[in-house]
DOFI-920435 format. One line per 5 residues: for each residue x, y, z of C-alpha. Coordinates in pm, whole numbers, plus 50000, padded with zeros to 5 digits. Example, Ala and Ser with C-alpha at 12.3 -4.5 7.8 and 13.67 -1.06 7.14 Angstrom:
51230/49550/50780  51367/49894/50714
END
This chain:
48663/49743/50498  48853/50052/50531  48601/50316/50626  48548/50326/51005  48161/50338/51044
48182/50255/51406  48299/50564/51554  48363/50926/51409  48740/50999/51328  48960/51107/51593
49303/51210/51526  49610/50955/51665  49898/51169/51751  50236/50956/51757  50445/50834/52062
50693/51111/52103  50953/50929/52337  51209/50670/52244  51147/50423/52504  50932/50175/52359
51082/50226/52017  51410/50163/52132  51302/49840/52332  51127/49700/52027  51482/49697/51829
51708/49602/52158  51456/49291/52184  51430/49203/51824  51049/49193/51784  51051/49336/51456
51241/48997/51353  50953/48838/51523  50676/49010/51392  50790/49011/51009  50888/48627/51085
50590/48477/51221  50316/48708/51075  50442/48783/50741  50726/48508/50667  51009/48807/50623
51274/48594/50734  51575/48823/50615  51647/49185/50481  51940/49315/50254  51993/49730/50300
52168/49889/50003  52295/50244/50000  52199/50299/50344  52489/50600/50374  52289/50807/50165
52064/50790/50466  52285/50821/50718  52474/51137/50557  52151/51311/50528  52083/51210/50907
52431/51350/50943  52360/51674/50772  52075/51765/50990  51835/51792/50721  51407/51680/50796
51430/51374/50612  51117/51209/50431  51128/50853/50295  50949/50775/50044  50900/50362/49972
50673/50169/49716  50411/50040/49857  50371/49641/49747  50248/49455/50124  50123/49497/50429
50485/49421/50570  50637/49795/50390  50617/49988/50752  50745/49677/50942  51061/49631/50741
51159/49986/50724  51226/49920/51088  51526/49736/50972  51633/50035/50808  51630/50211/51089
51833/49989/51282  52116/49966/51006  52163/50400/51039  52060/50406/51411  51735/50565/51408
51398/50597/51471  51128/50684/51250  50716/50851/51238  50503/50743/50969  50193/50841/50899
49909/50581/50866  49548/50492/50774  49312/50547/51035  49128/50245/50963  49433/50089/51082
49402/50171/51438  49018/50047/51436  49172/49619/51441  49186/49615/51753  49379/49790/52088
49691/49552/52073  49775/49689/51737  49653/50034/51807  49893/50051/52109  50216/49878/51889
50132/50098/51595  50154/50446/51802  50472/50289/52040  50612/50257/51612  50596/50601/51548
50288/50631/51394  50013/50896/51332  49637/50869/51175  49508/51014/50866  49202/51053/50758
49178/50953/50405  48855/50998/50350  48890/51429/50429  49087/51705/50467  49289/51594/50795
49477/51899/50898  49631/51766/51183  49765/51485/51030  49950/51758/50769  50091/51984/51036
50212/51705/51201  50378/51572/50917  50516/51892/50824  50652/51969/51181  50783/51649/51170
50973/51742/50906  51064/52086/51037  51225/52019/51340  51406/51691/51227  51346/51506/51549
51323/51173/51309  51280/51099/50940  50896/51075/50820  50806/50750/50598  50531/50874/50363
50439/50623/50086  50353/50814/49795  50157/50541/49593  49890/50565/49886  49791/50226/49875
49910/49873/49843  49813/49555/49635  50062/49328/49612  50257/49386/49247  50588/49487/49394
50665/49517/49014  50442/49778/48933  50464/50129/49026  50178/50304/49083  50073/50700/48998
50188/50871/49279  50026/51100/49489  50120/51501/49519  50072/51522/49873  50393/51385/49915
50537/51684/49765  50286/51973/49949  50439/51832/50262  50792/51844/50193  50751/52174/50036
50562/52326/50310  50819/52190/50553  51134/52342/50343  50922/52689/50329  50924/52674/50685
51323/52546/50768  51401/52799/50502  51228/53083/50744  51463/52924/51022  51743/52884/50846
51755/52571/50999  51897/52320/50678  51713/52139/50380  51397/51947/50372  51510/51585/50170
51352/51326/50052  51467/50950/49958  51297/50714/49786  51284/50374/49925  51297/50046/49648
51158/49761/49826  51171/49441/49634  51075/49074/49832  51198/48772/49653  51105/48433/49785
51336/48178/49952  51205/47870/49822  51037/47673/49544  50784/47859/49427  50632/47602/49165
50579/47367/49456  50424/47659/49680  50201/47743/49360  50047/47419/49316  49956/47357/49676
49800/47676/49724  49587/47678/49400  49460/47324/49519  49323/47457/49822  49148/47716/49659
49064/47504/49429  48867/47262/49660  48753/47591/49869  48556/47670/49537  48378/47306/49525
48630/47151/49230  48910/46878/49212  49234/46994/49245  49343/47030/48846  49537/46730/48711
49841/46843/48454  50179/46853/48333  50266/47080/48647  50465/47335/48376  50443/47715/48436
50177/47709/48125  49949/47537/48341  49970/47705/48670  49918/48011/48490  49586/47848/48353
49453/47729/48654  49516/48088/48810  49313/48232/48520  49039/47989/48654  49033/48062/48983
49055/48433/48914  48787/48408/48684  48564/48216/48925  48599/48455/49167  48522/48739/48926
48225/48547/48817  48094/48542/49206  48117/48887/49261  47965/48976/48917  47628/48771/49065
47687/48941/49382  47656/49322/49246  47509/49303/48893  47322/48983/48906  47458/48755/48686
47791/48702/48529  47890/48804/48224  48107/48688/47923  48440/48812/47725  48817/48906/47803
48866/48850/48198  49045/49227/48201  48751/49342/47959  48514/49179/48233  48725/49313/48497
48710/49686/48413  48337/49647/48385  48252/49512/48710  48447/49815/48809  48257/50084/48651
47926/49970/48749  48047/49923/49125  48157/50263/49079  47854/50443/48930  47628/50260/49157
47775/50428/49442  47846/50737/49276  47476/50801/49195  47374/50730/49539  47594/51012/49659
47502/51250/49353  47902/51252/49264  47985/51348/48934  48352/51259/48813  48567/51419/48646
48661/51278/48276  49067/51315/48416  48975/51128/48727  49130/50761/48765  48983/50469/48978
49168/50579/49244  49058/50895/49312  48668/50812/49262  48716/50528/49534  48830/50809/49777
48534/51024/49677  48296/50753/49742  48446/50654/50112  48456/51028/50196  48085/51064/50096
47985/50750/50285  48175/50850/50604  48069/51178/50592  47724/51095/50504  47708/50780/50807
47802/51066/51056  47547/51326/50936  47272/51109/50928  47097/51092/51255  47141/50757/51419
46772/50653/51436  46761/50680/51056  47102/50542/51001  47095/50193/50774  47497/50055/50821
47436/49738/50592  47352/50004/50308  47653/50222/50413  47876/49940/50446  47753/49813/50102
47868/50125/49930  48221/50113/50138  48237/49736/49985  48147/49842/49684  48426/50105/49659
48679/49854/49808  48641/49657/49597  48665/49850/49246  49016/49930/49382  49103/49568/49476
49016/49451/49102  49288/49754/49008  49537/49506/49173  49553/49300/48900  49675/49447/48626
49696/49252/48282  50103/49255/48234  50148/49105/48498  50166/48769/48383  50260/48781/48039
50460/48530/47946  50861/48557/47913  50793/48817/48225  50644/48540/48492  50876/48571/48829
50823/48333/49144  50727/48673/49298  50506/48767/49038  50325/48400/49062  50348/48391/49470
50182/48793/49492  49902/48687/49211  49761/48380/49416  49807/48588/49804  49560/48870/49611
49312/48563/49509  49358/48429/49865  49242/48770/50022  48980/48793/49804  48830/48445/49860
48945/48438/50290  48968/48798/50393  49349/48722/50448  49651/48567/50271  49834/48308/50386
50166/48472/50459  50359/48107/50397  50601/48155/50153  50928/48251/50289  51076/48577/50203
51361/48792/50184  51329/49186/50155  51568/49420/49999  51554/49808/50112  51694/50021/49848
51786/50369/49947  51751/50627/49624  51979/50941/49625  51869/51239/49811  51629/51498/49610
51683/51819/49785  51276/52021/49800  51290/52385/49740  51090/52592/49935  50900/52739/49686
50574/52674/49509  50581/52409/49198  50555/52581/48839  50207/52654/48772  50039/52463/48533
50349/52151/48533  50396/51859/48712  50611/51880/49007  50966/51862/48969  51020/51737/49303
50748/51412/49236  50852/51368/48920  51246/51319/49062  51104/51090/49302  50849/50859/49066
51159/50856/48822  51370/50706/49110  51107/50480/49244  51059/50343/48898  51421/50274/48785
51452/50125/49085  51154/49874/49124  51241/49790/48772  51565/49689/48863  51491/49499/49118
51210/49330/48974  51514/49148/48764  51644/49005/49108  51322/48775/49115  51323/48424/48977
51193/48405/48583  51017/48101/48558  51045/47944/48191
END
C-alpha cells in the first residue's frame, strides 16, 4: 500500500556528504543489489558525453528517465559511475516506511521524500536548490509512477517542468549558468529464453490458482492464451472482492469497469467530485490525499484503519489495473520483454512481489540537453519545455522497444 497510515509524514532530507555514496560505487554494491534482488546482470550507457559536457558546463542538471521497474533509481547509479558522479533523487515517502535498512541505504543514495499525497514544500525547495547550486544532478521521473510496460510512455507530469523553471529563474538572478534537463531512455531486454521462462512461470501461477498446468502446442499463440486466463482469473477475484460478483464481456471492457466503481466508491466516501478532464491518475492521488489527510484528522479513538486502508487499496488498485494496457500484446508486436513484464505484473498482483528471475540487461540512453528558460510557460499552452522532453522520452522508448526480441 502506498499511503503511510502508521505515522504522519515527516520530511527525509538527503545525505549531503559523499562518503557513503562514494563507498557504495568503490565496493560495487550497486552490481550486487541490481544482481541478486532484481536480476540486472549488465548495463549498456549510450551518449553518456552529453552528460558529462553538461556536468562540464556547470549547469544544475535534472535527469529525467521513464519509469518501467522498481530497479530505474538503482541503475542510474551506473550512470553515474560512467561520468563520475553522484546524484539526489527525489522519492516516495512510502518508500522509506519498508523498513530502517532501506530507509538508511535510500538516504546514504541521495535521496529525499515527497509527499505525494500534498503539497510538500520542502521536498520542492529542495529540489529546486538542488538544482540551483549544482552540487549534483537531480533524477526526477516525470511519468510519476511505474508499472512495468517499459514500452509505453506514460502522460507526464508538469512538475517536472515548475522545478526546473523555478530553479533557472533563480540561477538566472545569479548569473550562475543554465538549468538543463536530459531525458533518460531506459530499455531492459532479457538475457535468456524467454518462451521457456514463460511457461514455467504461468504453471506456477497456474497451480497457485487451484488448476493443472495447461497442456499445448507451447507456440506464442498459446502462452498468450493462458496469460489471458490467468489475467482474467485474477480480474474475476477482485471483481467478487469489491463489487460482489464477477461480471462478463471484453477483459479491457471489464477492466475499465472494475476501475470506475473502485474509484467512485472511494470518491463518494470523501465527497470528491472529479473533474470531466481528470484521468485515472490524478483521481488515485485525490483519493490517497483525502484518506491520509482524513486518517490524521480523525481523532485516534474514532479512527477505523481497516476502512482507511480499504479505500488506500481501493485506489491502488484502480491504478495497478492501468498497468495493463490493451496494445500491449497485440500480435506481430509481442517482445520477450513485453511477455516477461506482463506475467511479473500478474505475479505482484497474485504474491505481493514478482519474482525478479529472468536475467536482464539494461540500456541507459542519455537524450540531448533541453536548455529551461527562466520564465513562465505561455499561458493557456502546454509547456514547451515538457513537451521537448515527452517528445524525447518517446522517440526514444520507441526505439528501443525494437532492441527487444519479437516473438513470431
Amino acid at each position: 500500500m502506498t499511503v503511510v497510515l502508521d505515522r504522519p509524514y515527516e520530511f527525509v532530507p538527503p545525505y549531503r556528504g559523499n562518503l557513503w555514496p562514494t563507498a557504495i560505487q568503490s565496493f560495487r554494491l550497486i552490481d550486487w543489489h541490481l544482481r541478486k534482488k532484481e536480476a540486472v546482470l549488465d548495463f549498456d550507457c549510450r551518449n553518456a558525453e552529453r552528460f558529462t559536457e553538461s556536468l562540464q558546463a556547470g549547469h544544475g542538471i535534472l535527469l529525467a528517465p521513464n519509469h518501467c521497474r522498481y530497479a530505474d533509481p538503482i541503475v542510474l547509479g551506473w550512470l553515474a559511475r560512467e561520468v563520475r558522479t553522484h546524484l539526489y533523487a527525489m522519492a516516495s515517502w512510502h518508500l522509506f516506511n519498508t523498513n530502517r535498512f532501506e530507509q538508511f541505504a535510500l538516504r546514504r543514495m541521495g535521496a529525499f521524500s515527497v509527499f505525494r499525497e500534498g503539497n510538500d514544500r520542502k521536498a520542492l525547495e529542495t529540489a529546486i536548490d538542488i538544482l540551483v547550486s549544482g552540487e549534483r544532478p537531480l533524477v526526477l521521473f516525470p511519468e510519476g509512477t511505474t508499472n512495468r510496460t517499459n514500452d509505453v510512455l506514460k502522460p507526464l507530469l508538469d512538475g517536472v517542468s515548475f522545478i526546473a523553471r523555478a530553479a533557472a529563474k533563480k540561477r538566472a538572478k545569479q548569473q550562475s549558468g543554465q538549468v538543463v534537463i536530459h531525458p533518460v531512455g531506459l530499455k531492459y531486454l532479457c538475457l535468456e529464453d524467454a518462451h521457456a521462462w514463460a511457461h514455467e512461470r504461468l504453471a506456477v501461477l497456474e497451480r497457485t490458482l487451484s488448476w493443472l498446468p495447461a497442456s499445448g502446442p507451447g507456440d506464442i499463440h498459446h502462452l498468450v492464451q493462458r496469460l489471458f486466463r490467468v489475467s482474467q482469473a485474477y480480474l474475476a477475484l477482485k471483481e467478487i472482492e469489491f463489487t460482489g460478483h464477477a461480471s462478463t464481456g471484453e477483459l479491457s471492457h471489464r477492466r475499465d469497469r472494475l476501475m470506475e466503481q473502485l474509484l467512485q466508491q472511494s470518491e463518494e466516501r470523501y465527497g470528491l467530485r472529479p473533474k470531466p478532464t481528470e484521468d485515472v491518475r490524478e483521481r488515485v492521488r485525490k483519493i490517497r490525499a483525502a484518506v491520509s489527510n482524513t486518517f490524521f484528522a480523525t481523532e485516534e479513538a474514532l479512527r477505523d484503519p481497516a476502512t482507511f486502508r480499504r479505500d488506500a487499496e481501493r485506489a491502488d488498485l484502480a491504478q495497478f489495473l492501468l498497468s495493463f494496457p490493451d496494445e500491449y500484446l497485440t500480435p506481430g508486436t509481442i517482445t520477450d520483454t513485453r511477455i516477461v513484464e506482463t506475467i511479473q505484473r500478474i505475479q505482484e498482483a497474485i504474491f505481493g512481489k514478482a519474482k525478479e528471475t529472468m536475467p536482464m540487461k539494461v540500456v541507459i540512453e542519455v537524450g540531448d540537453a533541453i536548455p529551461v528558460p527562466a520564465g513562465r510557460p505561455p499561458r493557456g499552452e502546454a509547456d514547451p519545455v515538457l513537451c521537448q522532453l515527452r517528445d524525447q522520452l518517446h522517440t526514444m522508448v520507441g526505439s528501443l522497444s525494437q532492441e527487444a526480441t519479437l516473438l513470431a
